[in-house]
C-alpha positions as CSV (number, residue, x, y, z in Angstrom):
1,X,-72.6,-0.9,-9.7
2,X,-68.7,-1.0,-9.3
3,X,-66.4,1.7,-9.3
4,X,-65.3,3.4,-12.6
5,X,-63.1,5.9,-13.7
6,X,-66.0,8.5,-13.0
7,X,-66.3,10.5,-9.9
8,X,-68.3,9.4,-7.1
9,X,-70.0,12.9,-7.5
10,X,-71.1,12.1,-10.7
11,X,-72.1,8.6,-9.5
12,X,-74.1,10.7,-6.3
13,X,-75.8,12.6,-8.7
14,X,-77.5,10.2,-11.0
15,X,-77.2,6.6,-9.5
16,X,-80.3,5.7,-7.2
17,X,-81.0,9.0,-5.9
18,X,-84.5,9.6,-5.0
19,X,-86.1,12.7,-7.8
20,X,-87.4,15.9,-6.3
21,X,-90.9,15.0,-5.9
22,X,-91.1,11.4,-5.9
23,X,-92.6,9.4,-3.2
24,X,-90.3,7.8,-0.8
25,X,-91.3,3.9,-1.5
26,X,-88.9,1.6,0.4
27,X,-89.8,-1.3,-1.3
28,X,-92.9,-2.8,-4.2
29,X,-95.4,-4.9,-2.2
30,X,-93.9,-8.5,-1.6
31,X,-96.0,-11.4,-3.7
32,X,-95.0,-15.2,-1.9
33,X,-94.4,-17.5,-4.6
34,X,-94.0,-21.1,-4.6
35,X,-91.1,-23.4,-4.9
36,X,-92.6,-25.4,-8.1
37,X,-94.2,-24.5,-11.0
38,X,-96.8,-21.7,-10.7
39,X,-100.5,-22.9,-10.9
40,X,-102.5,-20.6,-12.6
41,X,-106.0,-20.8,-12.0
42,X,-108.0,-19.4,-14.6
43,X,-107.4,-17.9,-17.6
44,X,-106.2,-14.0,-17.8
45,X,-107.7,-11.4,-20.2
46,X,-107.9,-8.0,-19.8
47,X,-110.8,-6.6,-17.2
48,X,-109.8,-9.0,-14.4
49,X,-108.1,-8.5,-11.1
50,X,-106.0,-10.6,-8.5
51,X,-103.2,-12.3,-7.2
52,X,-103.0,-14.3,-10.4
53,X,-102.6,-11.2,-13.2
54,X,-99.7,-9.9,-10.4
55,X,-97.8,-12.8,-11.2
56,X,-98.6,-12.5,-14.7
57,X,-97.4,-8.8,-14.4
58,X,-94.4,-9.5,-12.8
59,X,-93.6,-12.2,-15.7
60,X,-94.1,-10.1,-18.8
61,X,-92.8,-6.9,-17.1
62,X,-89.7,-7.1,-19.8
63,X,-92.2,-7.2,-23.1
64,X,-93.2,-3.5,-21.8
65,X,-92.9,-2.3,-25.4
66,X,-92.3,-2.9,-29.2
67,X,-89.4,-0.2,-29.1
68,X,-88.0,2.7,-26.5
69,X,-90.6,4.0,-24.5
70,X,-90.8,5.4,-20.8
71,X,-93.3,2.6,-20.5
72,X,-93.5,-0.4,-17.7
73,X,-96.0,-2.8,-16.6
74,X,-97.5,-1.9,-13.6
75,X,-97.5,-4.7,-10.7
76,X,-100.7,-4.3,-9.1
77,X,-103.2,-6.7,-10.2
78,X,-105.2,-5.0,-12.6
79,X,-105.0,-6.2,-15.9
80,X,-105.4,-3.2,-18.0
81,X,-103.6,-2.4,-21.6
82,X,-100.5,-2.6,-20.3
83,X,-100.5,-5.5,-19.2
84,X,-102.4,-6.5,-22.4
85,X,-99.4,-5.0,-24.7
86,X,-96.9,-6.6,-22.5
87,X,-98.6,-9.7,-23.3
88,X,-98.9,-9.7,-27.1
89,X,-95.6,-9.1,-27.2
90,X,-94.4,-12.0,-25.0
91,X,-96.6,-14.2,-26.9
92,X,-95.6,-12.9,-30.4
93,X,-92.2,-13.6,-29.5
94,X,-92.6,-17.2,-28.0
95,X,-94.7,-18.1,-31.3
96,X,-98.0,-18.2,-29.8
97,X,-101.7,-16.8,-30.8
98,X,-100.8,-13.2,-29.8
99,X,-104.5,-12.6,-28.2
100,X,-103.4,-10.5,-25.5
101,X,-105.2,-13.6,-23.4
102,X,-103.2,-15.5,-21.4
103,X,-104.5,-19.1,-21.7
104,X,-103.0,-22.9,-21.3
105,X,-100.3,-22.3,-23.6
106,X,-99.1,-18.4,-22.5
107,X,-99.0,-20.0,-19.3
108,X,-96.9,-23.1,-19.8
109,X,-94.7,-20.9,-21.6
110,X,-94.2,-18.8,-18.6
111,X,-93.9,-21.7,-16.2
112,X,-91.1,-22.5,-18.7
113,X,-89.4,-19.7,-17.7
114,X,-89.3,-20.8,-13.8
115,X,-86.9,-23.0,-12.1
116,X,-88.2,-24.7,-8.9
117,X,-86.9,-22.3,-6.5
118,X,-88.6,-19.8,-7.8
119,X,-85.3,-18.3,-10.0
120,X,-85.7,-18.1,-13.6
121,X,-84.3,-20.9,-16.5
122,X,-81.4,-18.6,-17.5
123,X,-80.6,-16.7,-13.7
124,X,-80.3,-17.9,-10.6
125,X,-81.1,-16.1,-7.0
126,X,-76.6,-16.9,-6.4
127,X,-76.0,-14.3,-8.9
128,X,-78.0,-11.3,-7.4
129,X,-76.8,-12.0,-3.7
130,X,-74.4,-9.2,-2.1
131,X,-70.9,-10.6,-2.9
132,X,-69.3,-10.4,0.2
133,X,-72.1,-12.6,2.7
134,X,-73.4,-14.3,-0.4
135,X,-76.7,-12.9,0.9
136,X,-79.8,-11.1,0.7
137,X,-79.3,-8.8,4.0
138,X,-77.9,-5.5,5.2
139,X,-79.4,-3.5,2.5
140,X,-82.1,-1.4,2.5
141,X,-85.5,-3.9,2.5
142,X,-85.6,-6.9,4.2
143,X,-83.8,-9.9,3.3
144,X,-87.1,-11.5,1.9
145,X,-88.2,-8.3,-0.2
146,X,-84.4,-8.0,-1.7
147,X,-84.8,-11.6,-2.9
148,X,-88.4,-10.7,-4.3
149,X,-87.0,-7.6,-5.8
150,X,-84.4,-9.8,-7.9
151,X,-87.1,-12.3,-9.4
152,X,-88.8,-9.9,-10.7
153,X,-85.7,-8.6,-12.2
154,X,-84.8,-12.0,-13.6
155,X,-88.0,-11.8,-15.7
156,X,-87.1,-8.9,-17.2
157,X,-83.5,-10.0,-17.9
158,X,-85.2,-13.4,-19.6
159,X,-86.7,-11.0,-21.8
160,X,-83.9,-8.6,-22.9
161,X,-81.5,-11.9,-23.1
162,X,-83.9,-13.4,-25.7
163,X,-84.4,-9.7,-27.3
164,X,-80.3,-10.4,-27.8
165,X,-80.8,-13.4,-29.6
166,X,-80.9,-15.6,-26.9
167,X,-76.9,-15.2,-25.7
168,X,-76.1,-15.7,-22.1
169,X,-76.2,-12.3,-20.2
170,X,-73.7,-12.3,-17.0
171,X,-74.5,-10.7,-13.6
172,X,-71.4,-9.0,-12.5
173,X,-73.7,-7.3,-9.6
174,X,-77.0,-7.6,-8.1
175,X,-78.2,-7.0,-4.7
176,X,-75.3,-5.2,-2.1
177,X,-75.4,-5.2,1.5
178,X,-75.2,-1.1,2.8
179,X,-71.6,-2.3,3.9
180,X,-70.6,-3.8,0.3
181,X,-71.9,-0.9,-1.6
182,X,-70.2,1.5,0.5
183,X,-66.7,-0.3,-0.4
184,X,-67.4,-0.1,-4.0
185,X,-68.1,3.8,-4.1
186,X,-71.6,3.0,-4.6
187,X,-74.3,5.5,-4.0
188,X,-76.0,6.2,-0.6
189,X,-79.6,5.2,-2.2
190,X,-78.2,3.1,-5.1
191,X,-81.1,0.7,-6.3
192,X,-78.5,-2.2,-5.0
193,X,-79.5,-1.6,-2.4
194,X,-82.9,-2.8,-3.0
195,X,-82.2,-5.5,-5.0
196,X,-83.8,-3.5,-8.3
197,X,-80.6,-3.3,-10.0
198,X,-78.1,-5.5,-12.2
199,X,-74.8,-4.8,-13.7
200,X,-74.4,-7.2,-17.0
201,X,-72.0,-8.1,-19.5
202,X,-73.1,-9.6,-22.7
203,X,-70.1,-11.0,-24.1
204,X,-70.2,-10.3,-27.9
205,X,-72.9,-8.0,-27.9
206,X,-72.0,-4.1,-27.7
207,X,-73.4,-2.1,-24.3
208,X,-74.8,0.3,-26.7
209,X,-77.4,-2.7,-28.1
210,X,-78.1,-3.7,-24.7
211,X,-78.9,-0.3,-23.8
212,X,-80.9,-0.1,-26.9
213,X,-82.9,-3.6,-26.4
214,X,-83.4,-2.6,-22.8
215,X,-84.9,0.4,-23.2
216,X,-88.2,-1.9,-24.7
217,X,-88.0,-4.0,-21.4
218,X,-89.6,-1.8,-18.8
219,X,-86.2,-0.7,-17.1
220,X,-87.0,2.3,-15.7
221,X,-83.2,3.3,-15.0
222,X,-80.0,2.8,-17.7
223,X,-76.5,4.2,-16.9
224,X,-74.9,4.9,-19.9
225,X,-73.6,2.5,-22.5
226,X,-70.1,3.7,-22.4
227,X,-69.1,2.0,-18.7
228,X,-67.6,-1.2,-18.8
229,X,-70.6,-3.0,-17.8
230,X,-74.6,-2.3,-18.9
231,X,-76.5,-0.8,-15.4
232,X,-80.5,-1.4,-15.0
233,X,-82.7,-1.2,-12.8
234,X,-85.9,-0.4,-11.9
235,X,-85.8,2.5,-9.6
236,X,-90.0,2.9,-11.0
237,X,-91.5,0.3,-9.2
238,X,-89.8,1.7,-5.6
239,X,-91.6,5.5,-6.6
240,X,-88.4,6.9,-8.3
241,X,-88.5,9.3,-11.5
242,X,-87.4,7.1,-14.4
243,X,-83.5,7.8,-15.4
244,X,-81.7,6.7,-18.8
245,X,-78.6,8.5,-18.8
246,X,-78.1,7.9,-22.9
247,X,-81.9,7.5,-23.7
248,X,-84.0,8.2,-26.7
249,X,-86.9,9.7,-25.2
């Protein structure tokens, strides 16, 4: 995130810092994806296991829940009623049978949603890299894993930016080298750093209904709504407690 008017003790405190208690995770498991659309193999329904329901997981990771709730989508495989929920909701909103199966159509609707390098229809991998080496190094995962780290972030931005109504949602920080993050006042375990986190601007829209909207989107950390940008992240999948500075629950 970039500086504010707050102090950096403040920032220390409740940015990326790892809870009391939490498992020190430096990174989710890496899934290698392909540079064209995503070939799904079979159809997905609750019960089943694999490679396949990961990358479903990692797609409808943002349709978490119907409204706030401490509640994400796992990313390990295992289709279980999360995933189902996360599903009915995706579906429901792209007009489809909401079945919780993901068929021929849920699928082409989520290859939709994919550019060719493996970026999403409405963000693209140039808008998460560190904004000094226009990079995905020097933080604190490989280059590779920061990179993965950010796609599955983009999937969770394509859902809150159609939750908004479809407007355009800007990246005005994504992944930071140690170096970079450092400069900005940033924390010393800021989810940067990882490639977890974005700072967005919704022209239009107040931060206060993007905080709102994202707290249905499986963010597991939200800086409050009264900085000049929106923060979110998702400190969860790296072991972290879940943090909304402003939320509901």
């Amino acid at each position: 995130m970039a500086s504010s008017s707050f102090p950096f003790d403040r920032r220390t405190l409740l940015r990326g810092t790892l809870a009391a208690g939490a498992g020190a995770v430096l990174g989710p498991v890496l899934l290698a994806h392909s540079a064209s659309a995503y070939s799904w193999p079979r159809t997905l329904q609750q019960g089943m296991t694999g490679a396949d329901v990961t990358e479903l997981q990692i797609r409808v990771a943002g349709w978490a829940s119907a409204g706030p709730a401490h509640t994400r989508v796992a990313i390990d495989g295992d289709f279980g009623p999360g995933t189902a929920t996360a599903v009915r909701l995706f579906q429901s909103a792209y007009g489809l049978a909401s079945d919780a199966v993901a068929g021929p159509a849920t699928q082409a609707q989520l290859n939709a949603l994919q550019q060719s390098d493996g970026s999403t229809v409405h963000f693209n991998f140039s808008e998460f890299t560190d904004r000094v080496s226009g990079t995905f190094s020097g933080g604190k995962v490989s280059a590779a894993a920061a990179k993965e780290n950010a796609r599955r972030l983009m999937y969770k931005l394509e859902a809150l930016r159609k939750k908004l109504g479809n407007v355009p949602v800007t990246v005005n920080s994504g992944f930071r080298s140690i170096a970079h993050n450092a400069s900005v006042g940033g924390a010393s375990d800021s989810m940067h750093l990882y490639g977890t986190a974005a700072d967005l601007g919704v022209a239009g829209v107040a931060n206060k209904t993007v905080y709102q909207r994202a707290e249905t989107c499986g963010f597991s950390g939200l800086e409050t709504y009264t900085e000049d940008h929106q923060h979110v992240d998702s400190r969860a999948d790296l072991g972290r407690a879940w943090w909304w500075e402003n939320g509901t629950i």
